[in-house]
N, C-alpha and C positions, 0 to 999 in steps of 0.2 A: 344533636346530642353527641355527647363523647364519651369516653371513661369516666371523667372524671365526674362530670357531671351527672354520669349516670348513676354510679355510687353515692354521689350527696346528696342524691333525690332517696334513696334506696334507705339510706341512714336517714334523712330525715321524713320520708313516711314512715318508718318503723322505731322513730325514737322513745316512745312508751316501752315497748316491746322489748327495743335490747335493751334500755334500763332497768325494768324487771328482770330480765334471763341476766344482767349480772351483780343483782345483787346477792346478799348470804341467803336465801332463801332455796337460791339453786339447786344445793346441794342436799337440800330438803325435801326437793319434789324427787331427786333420779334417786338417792338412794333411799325412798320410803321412810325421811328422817332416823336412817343408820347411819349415823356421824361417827365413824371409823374407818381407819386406813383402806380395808379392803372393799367395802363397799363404794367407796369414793374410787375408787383406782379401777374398779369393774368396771363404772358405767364409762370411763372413760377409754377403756380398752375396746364395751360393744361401741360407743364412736367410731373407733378406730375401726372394728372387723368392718359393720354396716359401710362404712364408707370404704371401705378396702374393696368390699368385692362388688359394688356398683361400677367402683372406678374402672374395676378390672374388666370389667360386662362391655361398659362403652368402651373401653381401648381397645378390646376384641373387635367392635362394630362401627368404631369411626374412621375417620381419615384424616392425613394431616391437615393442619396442627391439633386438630382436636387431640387425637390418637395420641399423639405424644404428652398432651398436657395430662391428659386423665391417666395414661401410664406414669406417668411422673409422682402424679395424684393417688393413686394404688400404692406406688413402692412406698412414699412417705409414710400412707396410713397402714400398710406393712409394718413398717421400722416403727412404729408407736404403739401396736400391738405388742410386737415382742417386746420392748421395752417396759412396758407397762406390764406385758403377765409377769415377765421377770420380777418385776418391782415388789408383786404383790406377798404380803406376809406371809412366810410358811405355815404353808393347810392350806391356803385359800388358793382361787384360780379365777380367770375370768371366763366365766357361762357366756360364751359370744350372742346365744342368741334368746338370750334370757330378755324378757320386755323389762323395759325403760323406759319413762316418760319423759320427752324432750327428743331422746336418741332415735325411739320410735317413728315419731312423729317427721324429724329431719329425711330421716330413711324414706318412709310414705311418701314424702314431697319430691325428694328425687327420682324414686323410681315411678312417679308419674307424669315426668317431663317429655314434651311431646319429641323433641329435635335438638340439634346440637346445641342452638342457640340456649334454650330453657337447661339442655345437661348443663351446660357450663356456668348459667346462671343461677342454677339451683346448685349445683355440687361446688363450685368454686369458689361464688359469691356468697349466696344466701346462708351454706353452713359453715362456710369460714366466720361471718358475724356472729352465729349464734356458739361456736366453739372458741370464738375469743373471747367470749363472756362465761364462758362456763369454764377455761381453765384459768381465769382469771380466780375466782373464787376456788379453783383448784390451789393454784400458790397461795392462796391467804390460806386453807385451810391448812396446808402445811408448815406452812410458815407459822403458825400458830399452835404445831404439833411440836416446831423445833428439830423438825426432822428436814434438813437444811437438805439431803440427797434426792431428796422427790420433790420439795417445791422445784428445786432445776431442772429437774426432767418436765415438771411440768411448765415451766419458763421457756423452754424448749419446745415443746408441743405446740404451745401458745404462738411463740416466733415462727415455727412453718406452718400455723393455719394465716399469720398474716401473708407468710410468701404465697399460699395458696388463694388466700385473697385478690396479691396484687396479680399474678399469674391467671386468672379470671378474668380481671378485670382488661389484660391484658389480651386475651383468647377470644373476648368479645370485642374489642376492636377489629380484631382479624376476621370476626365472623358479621359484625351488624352495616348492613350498607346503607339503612333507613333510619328517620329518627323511628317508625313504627318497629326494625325491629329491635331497636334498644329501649321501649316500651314495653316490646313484648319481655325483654329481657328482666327491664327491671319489675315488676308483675310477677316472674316468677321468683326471682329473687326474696323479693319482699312476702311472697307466699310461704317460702320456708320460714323463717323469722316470725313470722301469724302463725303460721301452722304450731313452728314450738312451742311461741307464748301460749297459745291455747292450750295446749297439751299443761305446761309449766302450771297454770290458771287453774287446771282441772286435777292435776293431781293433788296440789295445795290444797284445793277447796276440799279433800277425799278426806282431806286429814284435821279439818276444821282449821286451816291456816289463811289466812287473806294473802292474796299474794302481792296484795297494793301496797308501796312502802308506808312506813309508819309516822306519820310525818308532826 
């Protein structure tokens, strides 16, 4: 197994799963069906802390390359926080460690990675897929608001969870010498991505929503 292969196994066991986490529903389950600027813009700021300061834990505790990818991995989700509290409407702020359902959930599955291999395939891989589904439905909701300065920031956001996609995907070559351990890789991967949808699944159901599309 290789990269690449290992990602299109990843994506196609879990293709149920990102197509529910990116449809309009999304935005339904994180903010408690509060369809407004600031509720929308929080849960994507706790994204941002949650994965800021995991990254920041492993880069204290790895070695290269790890060390550097997941520092890498902290600054960005740094610069997305501040960007995003900025963004948010005067009065508001983002409660970094307010629960959220999805963001929770991604958080749990990383900070239960046994080894480098699982961090970088849980932090790099598995939530890069589900935060490209979820700022995905960030541009449309503002796109939709007409508020043309935050769908770009959120177009942005979007374009470095892919680089931190492919930077993953890239760190796992550097680290897998087996196909067992790009098994183990992609397992954990695809554990994040389950873990969300479940989470996605269960907050929907709270609110008497199905989360199956509508077909």
């Amino acid at each position: 197994m290789d990269g690449a292969d290992f990602l299109e196994r990843v994506r196609a066991d879990e293709a149920t799963a990102l197509s529910r986490l990116g449809s309009d529903k999304y935005l339904i389950a994180v903010t408690g069906a509060d369809l407004s600027t600031g509720p929308v813009l929080a849960a994507v700021g706790r994204s941002a802390a949650a994965a800021r300061d995991t990254f920041d834990a492993w880069a204290a505790e790895g070695s290269d390359p790890a060390a550097a990818a997941f520092a890498d991995a902290a600054a960005t989700e740094r610069d997305h926080y501040d960007r995003v509290a900025d963004a948010m409407p005067d009065g508001e702020s983002v409660v970094a460690d307010a629960e959220t359902p999805v963001v929770d959930a991604v958080a749990d599955a990383m900070a239960a990675s046994e080894d480098t291999i699982e961090r970088a395939a849980t932090g790099l891989v598995g939530r890069a897929l589900v935060v490209d589904k979820a700022h995905l439905q960030v541009v449309s909701f503002f796109v939709n608001e007409a508020d043309d300065a935050r769908a770009d920031l959120a177009r942005e956001l979007r374009s470095d969870a892919q680089a931190q996609l492919d930077a993953g995907v890239d760190l796992l070559g550097a680290l897998c010498e087996s196909d067992e351990e790009w098994e183990r890789a992609r397992r954990a991967a695809g554990r994040v991505v389950a873990d969300a949808y479940d989470d996605y699944a269960a907050a929907l159901d709270a609110m008497g929503v199905d989360p199956k599309p509508v077909c």
